[in-house]
VOMARMAR-966719 format. One record per residue (C-alpha): x, y, z. Coordinates in nm, 3 decimals, padded with zeros to 5 digits. Example, Ala and Ser with C-alpha at 12.3 -4.5 7.8 and 13.67 -1.06 7.14 Angstrom:
// residues 2
+---------+---------+---------+
!       x !       y !       z !
+---------+---------+---------+
!  01.230 ! -00.450 !  00.780 !
!  01.367 ! -00.106 !  00.714 !
+---------+---------+---------+
END
This chain:
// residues 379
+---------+---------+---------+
!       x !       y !       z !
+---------+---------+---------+
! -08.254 ! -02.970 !  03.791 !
! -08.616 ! -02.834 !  03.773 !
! -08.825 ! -02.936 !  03.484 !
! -09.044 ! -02.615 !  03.303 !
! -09.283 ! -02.675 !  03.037 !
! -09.286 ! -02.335 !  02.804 !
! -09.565 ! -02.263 !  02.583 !
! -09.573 ! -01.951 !  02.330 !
! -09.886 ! -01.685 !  02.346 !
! -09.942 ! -01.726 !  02.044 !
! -10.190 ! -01.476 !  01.997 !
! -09.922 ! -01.235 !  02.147 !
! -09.682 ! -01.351 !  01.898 !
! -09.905 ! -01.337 !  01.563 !
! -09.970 ! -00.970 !  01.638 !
! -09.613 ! -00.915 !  01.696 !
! -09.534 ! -01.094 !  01.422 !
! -09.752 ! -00.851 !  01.188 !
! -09.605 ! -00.541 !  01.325 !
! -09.281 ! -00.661 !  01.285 !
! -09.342 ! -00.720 !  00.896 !
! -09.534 ! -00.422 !  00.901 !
! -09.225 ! -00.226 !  01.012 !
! -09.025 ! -00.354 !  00.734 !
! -09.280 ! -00.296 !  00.461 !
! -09.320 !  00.093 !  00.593 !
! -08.980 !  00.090 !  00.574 !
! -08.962 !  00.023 !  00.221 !
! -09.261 !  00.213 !  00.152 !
! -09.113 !  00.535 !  00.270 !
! -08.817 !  00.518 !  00.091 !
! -09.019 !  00.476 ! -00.234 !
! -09.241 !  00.792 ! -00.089 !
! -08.987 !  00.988 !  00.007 !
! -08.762 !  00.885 ! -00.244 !
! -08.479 !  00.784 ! -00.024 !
! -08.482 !  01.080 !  00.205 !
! -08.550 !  00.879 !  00.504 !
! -08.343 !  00.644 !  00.699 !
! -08.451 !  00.438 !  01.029 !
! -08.324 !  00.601 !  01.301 !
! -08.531 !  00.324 !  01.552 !
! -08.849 !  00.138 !  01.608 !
! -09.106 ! -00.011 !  01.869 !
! -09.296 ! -00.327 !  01.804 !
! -09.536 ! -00.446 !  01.969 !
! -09.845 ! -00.645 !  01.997 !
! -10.079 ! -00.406 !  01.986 !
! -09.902 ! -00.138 !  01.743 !
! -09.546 ! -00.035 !  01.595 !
! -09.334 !  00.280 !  01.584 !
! -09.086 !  00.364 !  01.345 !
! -08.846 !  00.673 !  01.374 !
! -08.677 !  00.799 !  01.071 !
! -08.448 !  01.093 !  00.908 !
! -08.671 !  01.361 !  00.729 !
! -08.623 !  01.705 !  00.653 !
! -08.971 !  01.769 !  00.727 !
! -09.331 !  01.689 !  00.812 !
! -09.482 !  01.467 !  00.545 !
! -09.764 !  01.603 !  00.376 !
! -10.133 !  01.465 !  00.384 !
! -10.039 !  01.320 !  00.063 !
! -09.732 !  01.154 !  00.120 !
! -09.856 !  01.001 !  00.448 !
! -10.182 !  00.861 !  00.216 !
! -09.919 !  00.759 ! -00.005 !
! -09.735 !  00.529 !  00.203 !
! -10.060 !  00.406 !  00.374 !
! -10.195 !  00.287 !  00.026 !
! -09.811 !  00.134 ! -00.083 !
! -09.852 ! -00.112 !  00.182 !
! -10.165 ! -00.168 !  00.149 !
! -10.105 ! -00.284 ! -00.209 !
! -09.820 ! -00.517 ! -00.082 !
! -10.077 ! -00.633 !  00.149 !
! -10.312 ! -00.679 ! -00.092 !
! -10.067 ! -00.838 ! -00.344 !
! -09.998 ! -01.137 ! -00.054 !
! -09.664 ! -01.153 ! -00.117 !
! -09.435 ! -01.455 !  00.015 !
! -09.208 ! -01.354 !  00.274 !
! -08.880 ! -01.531 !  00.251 !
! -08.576 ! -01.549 !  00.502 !
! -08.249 ! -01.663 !  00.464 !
! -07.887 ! -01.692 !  00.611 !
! -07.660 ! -01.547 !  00.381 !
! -07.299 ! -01.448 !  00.377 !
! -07.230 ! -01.059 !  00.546 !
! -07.036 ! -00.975 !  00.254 !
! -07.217 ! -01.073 ! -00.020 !
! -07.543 ! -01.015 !  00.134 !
! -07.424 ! -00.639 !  00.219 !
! -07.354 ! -00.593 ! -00.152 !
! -07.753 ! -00.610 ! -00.189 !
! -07.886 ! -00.327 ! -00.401 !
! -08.161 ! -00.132 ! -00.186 !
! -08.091 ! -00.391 !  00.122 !
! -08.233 ! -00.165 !  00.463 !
! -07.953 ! -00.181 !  00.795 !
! -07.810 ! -00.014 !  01.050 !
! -07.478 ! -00.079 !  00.892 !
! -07.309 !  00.126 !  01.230 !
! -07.438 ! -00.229 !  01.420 !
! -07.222 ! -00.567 !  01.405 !
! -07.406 ! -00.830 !  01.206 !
! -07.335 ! -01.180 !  01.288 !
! -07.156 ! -01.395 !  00.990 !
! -07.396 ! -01.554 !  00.849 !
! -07.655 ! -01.333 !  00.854 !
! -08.012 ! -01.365 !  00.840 !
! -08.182 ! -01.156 !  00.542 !
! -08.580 ! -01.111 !  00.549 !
! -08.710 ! -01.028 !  00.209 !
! -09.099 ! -00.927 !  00.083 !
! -09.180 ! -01.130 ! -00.259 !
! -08.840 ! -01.184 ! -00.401 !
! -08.639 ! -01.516 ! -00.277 !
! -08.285 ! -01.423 ! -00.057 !
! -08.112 ! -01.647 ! -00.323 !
! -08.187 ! -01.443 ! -00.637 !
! -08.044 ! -01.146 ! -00.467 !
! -07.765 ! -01.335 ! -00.385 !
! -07.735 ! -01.459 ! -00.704 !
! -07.781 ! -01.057 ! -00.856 !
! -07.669 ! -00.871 ! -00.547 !
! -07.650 ! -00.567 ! -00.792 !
! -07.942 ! -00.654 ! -01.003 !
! -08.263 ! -00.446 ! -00.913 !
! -08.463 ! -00.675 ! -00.732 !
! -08.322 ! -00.550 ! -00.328 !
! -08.470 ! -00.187 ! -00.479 !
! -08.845 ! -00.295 ! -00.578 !
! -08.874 ! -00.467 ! -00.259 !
! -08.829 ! -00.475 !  00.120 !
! -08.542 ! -00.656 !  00.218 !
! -08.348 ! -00.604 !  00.554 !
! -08.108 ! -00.758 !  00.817 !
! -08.286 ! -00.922 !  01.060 !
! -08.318 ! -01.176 !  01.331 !
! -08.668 ! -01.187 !  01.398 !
! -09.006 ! -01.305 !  01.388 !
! -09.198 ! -01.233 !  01.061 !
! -09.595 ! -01.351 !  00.883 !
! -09.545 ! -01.610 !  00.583 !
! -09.722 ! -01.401 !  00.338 !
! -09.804 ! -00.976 !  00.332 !
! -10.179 ! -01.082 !  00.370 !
! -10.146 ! -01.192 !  00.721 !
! -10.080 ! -00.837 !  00.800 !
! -10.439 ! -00.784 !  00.692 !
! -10.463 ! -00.382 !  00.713 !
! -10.222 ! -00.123 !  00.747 !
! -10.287 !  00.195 !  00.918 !
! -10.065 !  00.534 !  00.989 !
! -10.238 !  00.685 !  01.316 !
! -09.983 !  00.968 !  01.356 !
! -09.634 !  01.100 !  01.181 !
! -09.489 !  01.342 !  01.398 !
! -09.134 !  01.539 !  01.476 !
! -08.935 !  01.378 !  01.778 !
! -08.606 !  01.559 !  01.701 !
! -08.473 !  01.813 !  01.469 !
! -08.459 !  01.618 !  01.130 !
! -08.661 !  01.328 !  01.273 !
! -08.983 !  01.189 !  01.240 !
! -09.237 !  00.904 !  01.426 !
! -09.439 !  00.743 !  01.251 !
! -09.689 !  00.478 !  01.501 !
! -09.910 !  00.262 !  01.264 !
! -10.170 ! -00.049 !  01.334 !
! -10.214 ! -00.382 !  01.176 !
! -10.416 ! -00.587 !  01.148 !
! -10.750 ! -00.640 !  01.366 !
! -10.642 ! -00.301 !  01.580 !
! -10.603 ! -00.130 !  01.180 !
! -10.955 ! -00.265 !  01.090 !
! -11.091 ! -00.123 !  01.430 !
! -10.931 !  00.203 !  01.314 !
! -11.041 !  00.180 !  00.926 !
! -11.457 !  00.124 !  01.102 !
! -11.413 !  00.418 !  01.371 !
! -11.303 !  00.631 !  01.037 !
! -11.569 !  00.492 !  00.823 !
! -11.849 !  00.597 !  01.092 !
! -11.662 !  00.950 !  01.143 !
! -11.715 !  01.034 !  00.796 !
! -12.095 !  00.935 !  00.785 !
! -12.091 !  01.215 !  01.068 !
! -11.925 !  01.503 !  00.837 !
! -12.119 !  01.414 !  00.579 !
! -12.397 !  01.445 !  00.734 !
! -12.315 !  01.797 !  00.869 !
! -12.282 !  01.880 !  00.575 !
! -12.578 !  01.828 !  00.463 !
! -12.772 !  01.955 !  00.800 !
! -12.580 !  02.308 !  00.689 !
! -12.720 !  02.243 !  00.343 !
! -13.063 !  02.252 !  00.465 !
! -13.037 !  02.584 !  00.708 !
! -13.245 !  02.418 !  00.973 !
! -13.049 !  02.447 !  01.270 !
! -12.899 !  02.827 !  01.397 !
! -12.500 !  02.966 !  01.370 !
! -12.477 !  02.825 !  01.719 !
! -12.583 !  02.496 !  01.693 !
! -12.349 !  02.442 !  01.360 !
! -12.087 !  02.571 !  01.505 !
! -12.160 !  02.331 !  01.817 !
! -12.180 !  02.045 !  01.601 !
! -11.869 !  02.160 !  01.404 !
! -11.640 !  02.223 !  01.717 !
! -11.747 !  01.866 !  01.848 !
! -11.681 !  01.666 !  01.547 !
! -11.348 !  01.795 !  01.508 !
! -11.263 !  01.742 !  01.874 !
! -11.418 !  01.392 !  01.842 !
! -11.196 !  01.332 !  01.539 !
! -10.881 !  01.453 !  01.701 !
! -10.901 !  01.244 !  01.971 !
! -10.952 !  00.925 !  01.768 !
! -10.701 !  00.679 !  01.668 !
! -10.784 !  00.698 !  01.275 !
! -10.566 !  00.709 !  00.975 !
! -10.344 !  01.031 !  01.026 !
! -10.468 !  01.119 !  00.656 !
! -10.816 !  01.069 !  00.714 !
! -10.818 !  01.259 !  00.991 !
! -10.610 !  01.519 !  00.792 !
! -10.935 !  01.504 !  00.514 !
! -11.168 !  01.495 !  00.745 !
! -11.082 !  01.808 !  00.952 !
! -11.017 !  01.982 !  00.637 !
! -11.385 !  01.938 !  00.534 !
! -11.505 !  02.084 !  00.901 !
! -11.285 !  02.407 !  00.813 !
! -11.466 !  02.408 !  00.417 !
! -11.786 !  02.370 !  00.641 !
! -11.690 !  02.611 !  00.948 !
! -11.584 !  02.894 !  00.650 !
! -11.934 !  02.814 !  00.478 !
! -12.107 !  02.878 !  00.777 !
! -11.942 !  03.194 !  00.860 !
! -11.982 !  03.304 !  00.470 !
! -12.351 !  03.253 !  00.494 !
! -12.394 !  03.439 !  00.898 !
! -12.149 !  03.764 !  00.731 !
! -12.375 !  03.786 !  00.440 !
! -12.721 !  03.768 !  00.655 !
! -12.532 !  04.067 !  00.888 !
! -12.454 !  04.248 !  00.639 !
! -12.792 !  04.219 !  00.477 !
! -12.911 !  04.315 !  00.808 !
! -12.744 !  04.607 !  00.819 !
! -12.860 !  04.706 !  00.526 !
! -13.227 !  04.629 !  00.659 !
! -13.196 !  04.823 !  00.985 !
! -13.071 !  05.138 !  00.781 !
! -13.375 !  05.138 !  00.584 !
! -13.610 !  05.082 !  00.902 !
! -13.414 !  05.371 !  01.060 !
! -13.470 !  05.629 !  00.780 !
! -13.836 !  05.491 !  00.808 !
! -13.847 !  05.590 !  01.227 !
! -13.676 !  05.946 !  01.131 !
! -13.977 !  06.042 !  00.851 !
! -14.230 !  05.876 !  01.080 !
! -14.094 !  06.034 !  01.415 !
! -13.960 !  06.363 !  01.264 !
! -14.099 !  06.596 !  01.552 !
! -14.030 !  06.309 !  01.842 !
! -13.860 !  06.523 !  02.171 !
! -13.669 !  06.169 !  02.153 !
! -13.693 !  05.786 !  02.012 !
! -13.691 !  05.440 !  02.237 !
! -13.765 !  05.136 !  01.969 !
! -13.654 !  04.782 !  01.966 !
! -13.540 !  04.699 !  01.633 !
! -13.434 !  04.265 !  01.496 !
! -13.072 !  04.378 !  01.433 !
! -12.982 !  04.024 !  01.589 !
! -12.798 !  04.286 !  01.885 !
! -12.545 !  04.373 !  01.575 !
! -12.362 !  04.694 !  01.698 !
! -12.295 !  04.776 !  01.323 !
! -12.627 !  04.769 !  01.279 !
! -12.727 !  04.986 !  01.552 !
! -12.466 !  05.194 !  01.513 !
! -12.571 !  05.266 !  01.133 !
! -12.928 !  05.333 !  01.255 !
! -12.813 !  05.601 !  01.505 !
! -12.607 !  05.764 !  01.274 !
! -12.930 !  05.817 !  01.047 !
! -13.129 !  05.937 !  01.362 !
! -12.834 !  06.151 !  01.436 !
! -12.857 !  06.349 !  01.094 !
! -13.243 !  06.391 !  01.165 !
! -13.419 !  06.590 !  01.400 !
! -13.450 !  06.366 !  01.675 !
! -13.201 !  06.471 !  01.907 !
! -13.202 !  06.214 !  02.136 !
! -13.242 !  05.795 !  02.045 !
! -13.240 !  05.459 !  02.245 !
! -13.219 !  05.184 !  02.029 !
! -13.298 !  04.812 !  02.170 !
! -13.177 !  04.477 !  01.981 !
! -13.174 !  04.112 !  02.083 !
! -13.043 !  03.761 !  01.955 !
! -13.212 !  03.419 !  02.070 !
! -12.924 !  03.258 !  01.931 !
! -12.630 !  03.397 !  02.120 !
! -12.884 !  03.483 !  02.414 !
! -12.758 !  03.873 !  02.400 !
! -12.874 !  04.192 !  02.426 !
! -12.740 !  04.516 !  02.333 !
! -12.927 !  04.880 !  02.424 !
! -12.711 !  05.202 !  02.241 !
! -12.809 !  05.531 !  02.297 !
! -12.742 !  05.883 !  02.176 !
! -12.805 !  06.252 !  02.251 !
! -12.743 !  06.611 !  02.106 !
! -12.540 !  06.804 !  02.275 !
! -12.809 !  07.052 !  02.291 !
! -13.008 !  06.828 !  02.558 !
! -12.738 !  06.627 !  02.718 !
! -12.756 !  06.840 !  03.022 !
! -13.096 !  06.705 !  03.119 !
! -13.097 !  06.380 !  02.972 !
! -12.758 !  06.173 !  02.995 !
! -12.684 !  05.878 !  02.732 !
! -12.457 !  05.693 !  02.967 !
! -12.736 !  05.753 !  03.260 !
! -12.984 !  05.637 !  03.002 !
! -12.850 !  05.323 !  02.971 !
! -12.799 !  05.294 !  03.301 !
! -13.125 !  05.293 !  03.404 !
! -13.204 !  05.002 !  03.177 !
! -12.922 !  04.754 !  03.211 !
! -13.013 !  04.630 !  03.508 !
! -13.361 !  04.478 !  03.393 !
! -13.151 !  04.329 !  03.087 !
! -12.933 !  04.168 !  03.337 !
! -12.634 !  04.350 !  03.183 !
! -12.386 !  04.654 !  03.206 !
! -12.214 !  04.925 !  03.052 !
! -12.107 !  05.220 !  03.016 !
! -12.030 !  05.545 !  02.777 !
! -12.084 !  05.943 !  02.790 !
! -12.324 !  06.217 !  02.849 !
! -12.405 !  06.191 !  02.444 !
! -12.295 !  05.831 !  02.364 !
! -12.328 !  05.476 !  02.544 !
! -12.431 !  05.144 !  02.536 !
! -12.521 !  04.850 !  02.775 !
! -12.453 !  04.492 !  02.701 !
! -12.712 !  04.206 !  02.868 !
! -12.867 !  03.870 !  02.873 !
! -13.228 !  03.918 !  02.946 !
! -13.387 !  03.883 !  02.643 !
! -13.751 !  03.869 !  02.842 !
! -13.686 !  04.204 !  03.017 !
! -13.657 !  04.417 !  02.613 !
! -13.998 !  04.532 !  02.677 !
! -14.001 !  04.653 !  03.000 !
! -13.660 !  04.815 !  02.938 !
! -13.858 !  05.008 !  02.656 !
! -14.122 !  05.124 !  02.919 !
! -13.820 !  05.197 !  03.163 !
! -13.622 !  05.389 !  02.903 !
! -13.924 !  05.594 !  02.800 !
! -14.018 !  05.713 !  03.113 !
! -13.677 !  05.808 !  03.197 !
! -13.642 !  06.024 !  02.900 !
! -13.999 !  06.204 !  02.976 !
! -13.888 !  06.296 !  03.351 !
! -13.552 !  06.418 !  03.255 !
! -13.704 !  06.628 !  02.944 !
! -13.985 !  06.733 !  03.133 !
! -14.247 !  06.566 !  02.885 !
+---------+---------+---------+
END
């Protein structure tokens, strides 16, 4: 017959080689996590990662999934032999802690893979406590000599597949330490948002902008599924911060616009009617709180202006006494400005507002709005 030579990618095989160890250690790490509540229901390796699918009641926490991260880790760290050995079905089933799908048929011998702890001392003490300390499984496959060949161990994502099941898809070794560096430089990032919203340099906009990106940047990286976990939890702490510090300045400038407007009403007193542009950052609270000072006053008809560079919005409210409404409308009003602040709106004969985006127009608006309200009131 034909002669073949075969040769073994051997690069292909090392990496398989370390997620197939690494399986076995996560194994073992989340039944000392989860404190036996789990039990492998499947698993995927290959070279370039591994999936395991096992029995929980529910998600694991951040914690727990840190927690089984670091436990192999430690075995990593530890270099621990790795040992395998035929042994006899029966006695080797007998195995304290021993990992199988005992619904499968097992050859006779079978081959026992165990992390640290020779296959002969459990055989020796198959009820002794060494199978529960350790990883040690059925199985026919390839494995690393020693835990530090796996290098790094990293949990990218635990997630439900079924009711009462969870994946788990981890990295080792140079595809882990890719993951640990993309983590590494994700954090500089957060950290240094978080000092950029320390200093108050850059507007609500832009730190929410930078906020919303960084999270969608970490999301969509393959990072530890704790980090990540950390990380976006930190964006939220900084996303709350920010929002603190923009209701405290509204509310401060609410505040400030009341004052200015009790200032206009002492200042204007005997005014037919009011047009003024005031920094409420276009706040309708703050607007609104104005007119209802104006409204208490003798000016019996007011058009109050207010922009924001940030958002890019403008907002024009206007009000007017009953006693003059028939000759000069609100909602007309307003009308006859919104079109210069590139906007629209909308309201009644004594109340109504108009949204826009021209922030350049405010002034001729003002010069629009005050010779409207002198032609309908005969000024």
């Amino acid at each position: 017959g034909d002669k073949v030579a075969l040769q073994i990618d051997t690069i292909r095989r090392q990496n398989v080689m370390k997620n197939h160890t690494g399986t076995h250690v996560l194994n073992f790490a989340l039944r000392q996590v989860l404190e036996g509540d789990s039990d492998q229901k499947g698993s995927l390796v290959a070279p370039d990662k591994l999936r395991f699918d096992f029995t929980c009641k529910k998600a694991m926490t951040t914690d727990q999934v840190k927690a089984v991260e670091l436990c192999v880790n430690e075995i990593i760290r530890k270099n621990e032999e790795i040992f395998a050995k035929e042994a006899s079905l029966a006695v080797a089933k007998t195995i304290q802690g021993l990992r199988a799908v005992f619904d499968e048929t097992y050859p006779d011998p079978v081959r026992v893979v165990s992390v640290g702890i020779p296959v002969e001392k459990m055989e020796a003490d198959p009820t002794g406590p060494a199978g529960s300390v350790t990883s040690v499984e059925f199985c026919g496959g390839t494995h690393l000599k020693r835990a530090g060949h796996l290098q790094e161990f990293v949990i990218a994502s635990e997630e439900a597949i079924a009711k009462g099941i969870r994946r788990i898809l981890a990295l080792t070794g140079l595809e882990a330490k890719k993951a640990s560096l993309k983590a590494q430089q994700l954090q500089v990032k957060v950290d240094k948002a978080s000092e950029v919203i320390k200093e108050g340099k850059l507007s609500v906009k832009e730190l929410v902008k930078l906020i919303t990106n960084l999270t969608e940047d970490i999301s969509g990286s393959q990072i530890s599924q704790w980090k990540k976990d950390e990380m976006r939890n930190s964006l939220k702490a900084l996303k709350k911060t920010v929002d603190d510090k923009e209701r405290a300045k509204m509310a401060a400038v609410v505040s400030k616009i009341v004052e200015e407007a009790n200032a206009l009403v002492e200042e204007h007193k005997e005014a037919p009617f009011l047009v003024k542009e005031l920094n409420a950052f276009a706040q309708n609270k703050a607007l609104d709180g104005a007119l209802k000072v104006i409204k208490s006053s003798t000016i019996p008809a007011a058009m109050l202006i207010s922009g924001d560079e940030n958002t890019g919005k403008v907002i024009c409210m206007a009000q007017v006494s009953k006693d003059i409404s028939s000759k000069l409308k609100a909602n007309e009003w307003c009308k006859e400005v919104q079109s210069v602040l590139n906007g629209k709106g909308g309201g009644k004969a004594e109340s109504a507002q108009a949204t826009g985006t021209n922030l350049a127009g405010i002034q001729e608006a003002i010069q629009m709005a005050n010779a409207f309200a002198k032609l309908k009131l005969g000024e």
